[in-house]
N, C-alpha and C positions, 0 to 999 in steps of 0.2 A: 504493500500500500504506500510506504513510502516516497518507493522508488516509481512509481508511478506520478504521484505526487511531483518531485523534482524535476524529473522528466517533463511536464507539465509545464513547472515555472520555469526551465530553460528553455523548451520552445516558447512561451511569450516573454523570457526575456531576448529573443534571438529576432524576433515576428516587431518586436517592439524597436531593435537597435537599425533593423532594415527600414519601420515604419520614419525613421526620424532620421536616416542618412537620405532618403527619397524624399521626405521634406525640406530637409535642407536643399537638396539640390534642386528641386521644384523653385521655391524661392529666391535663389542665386540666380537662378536662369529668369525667373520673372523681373527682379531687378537689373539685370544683364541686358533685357526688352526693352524695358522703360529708359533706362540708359540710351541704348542704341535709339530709341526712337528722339530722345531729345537731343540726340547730335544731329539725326536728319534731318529733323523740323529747323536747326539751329545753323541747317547749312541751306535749306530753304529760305529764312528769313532774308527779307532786305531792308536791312535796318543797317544805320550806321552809328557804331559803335568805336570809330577810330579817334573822336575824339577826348574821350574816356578813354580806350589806350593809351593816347598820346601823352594824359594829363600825367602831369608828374606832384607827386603830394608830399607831404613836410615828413608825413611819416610814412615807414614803410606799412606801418599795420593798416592805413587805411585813410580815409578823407576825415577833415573837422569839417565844422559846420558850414564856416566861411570858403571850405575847397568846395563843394557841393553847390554852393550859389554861385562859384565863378565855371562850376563844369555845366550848370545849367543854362548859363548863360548861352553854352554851343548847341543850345537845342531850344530853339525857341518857340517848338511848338508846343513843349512839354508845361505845365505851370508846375511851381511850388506844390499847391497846396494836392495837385495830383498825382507829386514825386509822393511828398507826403504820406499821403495814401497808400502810395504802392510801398512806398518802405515799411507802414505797417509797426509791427510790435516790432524789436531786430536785437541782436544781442552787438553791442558797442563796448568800448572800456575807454576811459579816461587815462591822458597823456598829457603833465602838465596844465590841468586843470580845465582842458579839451574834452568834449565828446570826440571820441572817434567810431566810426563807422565805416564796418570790413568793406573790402571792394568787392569783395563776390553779392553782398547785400547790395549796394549802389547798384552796381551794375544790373542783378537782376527789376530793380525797382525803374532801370532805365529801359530795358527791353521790355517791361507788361507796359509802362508809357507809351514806349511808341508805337507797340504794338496794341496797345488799349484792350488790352483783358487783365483778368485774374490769375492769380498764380495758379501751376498747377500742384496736384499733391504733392508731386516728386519733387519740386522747386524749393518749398520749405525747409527751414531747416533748424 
């Protein structure tokens, strides 16, 4: 009876380590999609973004408040208070008494601008 028993819980522990390496890998490949699809969409767009590459900021972590109203100014279709918006909640840190604000944040808050939507899931972070 025992050994019937173990027998038992080694096949569902063996059923159980296959059930979670095939999850895993399900997942990595759905993430690996969405990936892939936001590089196509992102070689799709026509948007310019070369003057945010171009910009060069005080710090390397990212924009102050005042670099962000002079990088807005190369986009003048964009307003403030729609950057605003698009930047949303964002995770920033202070640098000599600076907000600062990551470029990957900026940037994406300049591509749903100009491209006038909503972030998508994947986009957050």
């Amino acid at each position: 009876m025992f050994q019937i028993h173990q027998s038992i819980f080694i096949w569902l522990s063996v059923f159980l380590i296959i059930f979670c390496i095939y999850l895993f890998y399900y997942l990595i490949k759905e993430e690996y999609k969405a990936e892939k699809n936001n590089q196509l969409e992102m070689k799709e767009r026509k948007i310019n973004l070369q003057p945010f590459l171009d910009f060069k900021t005080k710090n390397k972590q990212g924009f102050t408040n005042s670099e962000i109203l002079k990088l807005l100014e190369k986009y003048p279709d964009i307003k403030v208070k729609d950057f605003n918006k698009a930047m949303g909640v964002h995770t920033c840190m202070m640098i000599d008494g600076e907000i600062i604000s990551y470029h990957g944040d900026v940037q994406l808050a300049l591509i749903l601008c100009l491209e006038k939507r909503e972030p998508k899931s994947y986009e957050w972070d």
